[in-house]
N, C-alpha and C positions, 0 to 999 in steps of 0.2 A: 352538571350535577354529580360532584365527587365525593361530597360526603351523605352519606346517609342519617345514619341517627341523627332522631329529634324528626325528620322530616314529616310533612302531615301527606297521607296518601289515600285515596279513595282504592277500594278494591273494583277489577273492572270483572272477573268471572268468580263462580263457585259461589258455593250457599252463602258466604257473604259479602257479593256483588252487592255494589252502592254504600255498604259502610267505611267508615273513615276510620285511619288507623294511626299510630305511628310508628315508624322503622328503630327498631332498637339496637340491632346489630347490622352490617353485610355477612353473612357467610358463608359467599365464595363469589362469582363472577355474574353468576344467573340467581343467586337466591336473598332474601334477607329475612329477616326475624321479625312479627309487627304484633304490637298488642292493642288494646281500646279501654283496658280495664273493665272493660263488662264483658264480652264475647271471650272475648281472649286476653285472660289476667295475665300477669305479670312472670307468673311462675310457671305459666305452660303457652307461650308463644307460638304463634301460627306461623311456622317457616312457605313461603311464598314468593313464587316467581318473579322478577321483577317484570318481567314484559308484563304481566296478568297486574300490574299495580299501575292505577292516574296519579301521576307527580305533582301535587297541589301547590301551587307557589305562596308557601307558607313552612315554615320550621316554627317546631315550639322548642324556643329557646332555651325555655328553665330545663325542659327534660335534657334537652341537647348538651346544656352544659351539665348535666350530672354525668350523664352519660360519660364524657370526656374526663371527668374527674374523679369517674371508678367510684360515686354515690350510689346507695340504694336508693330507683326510682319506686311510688309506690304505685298502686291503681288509680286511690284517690287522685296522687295529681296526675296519670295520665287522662282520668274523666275529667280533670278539670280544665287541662289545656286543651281535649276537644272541645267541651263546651263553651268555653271562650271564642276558640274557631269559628264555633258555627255562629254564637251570637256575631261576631264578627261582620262575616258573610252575612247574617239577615240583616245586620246595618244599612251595610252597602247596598242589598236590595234595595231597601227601603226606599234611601236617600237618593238612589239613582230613578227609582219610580217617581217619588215625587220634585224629581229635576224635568220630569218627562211631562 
């Protein structure tokens, strides 16, 4: 996992332990930049450790490529590539329950 931005990350310590984020920048070798658009908008980034971060095998794409193409991302769409995420994930619950 070498690039960052766009990726979908779960935080695993600190007050916001269990929410889902995504990495917007690296900013050096231990840190990265991550917002949700609710907790931590756009304009004021929770710089955070990477160890302290779950690597979600999941990128959101649409942000991922603004990101790379020097676009302004907003909140709106980064609340809206989580919540596609998670609808995502409660699919696949679903579907894998009632395979069971």
């Amino acid at each position: 996992m070498e690039e960052y931005p766009g990726q979908i990350v779960n935080s695993k310590t600190g007050r916001d332990k269990g929410r889902t984020f995504i990495i917007l920048e690296r900013i050096d070798e231990n840190y990265v930049s991550i917002c949700d658009g609710d907790l931590r908008k756009i304009d004021k980034p929770k710089k955070k450790k990477l160890k302290h971060l779950l690597f979600l095998n999941a990128v959101a794409e649409d942000i991922q490529d603004k990101i790379k193409n020097g676009d302004r991302v907003t909140n709106a769409e980064l609340r809206k590539s989580l919540s596609a995420f998670h609808e995502k994930l409660e699919k696949e619950k679903q579907e894998s329950i009632s395979r069971d």
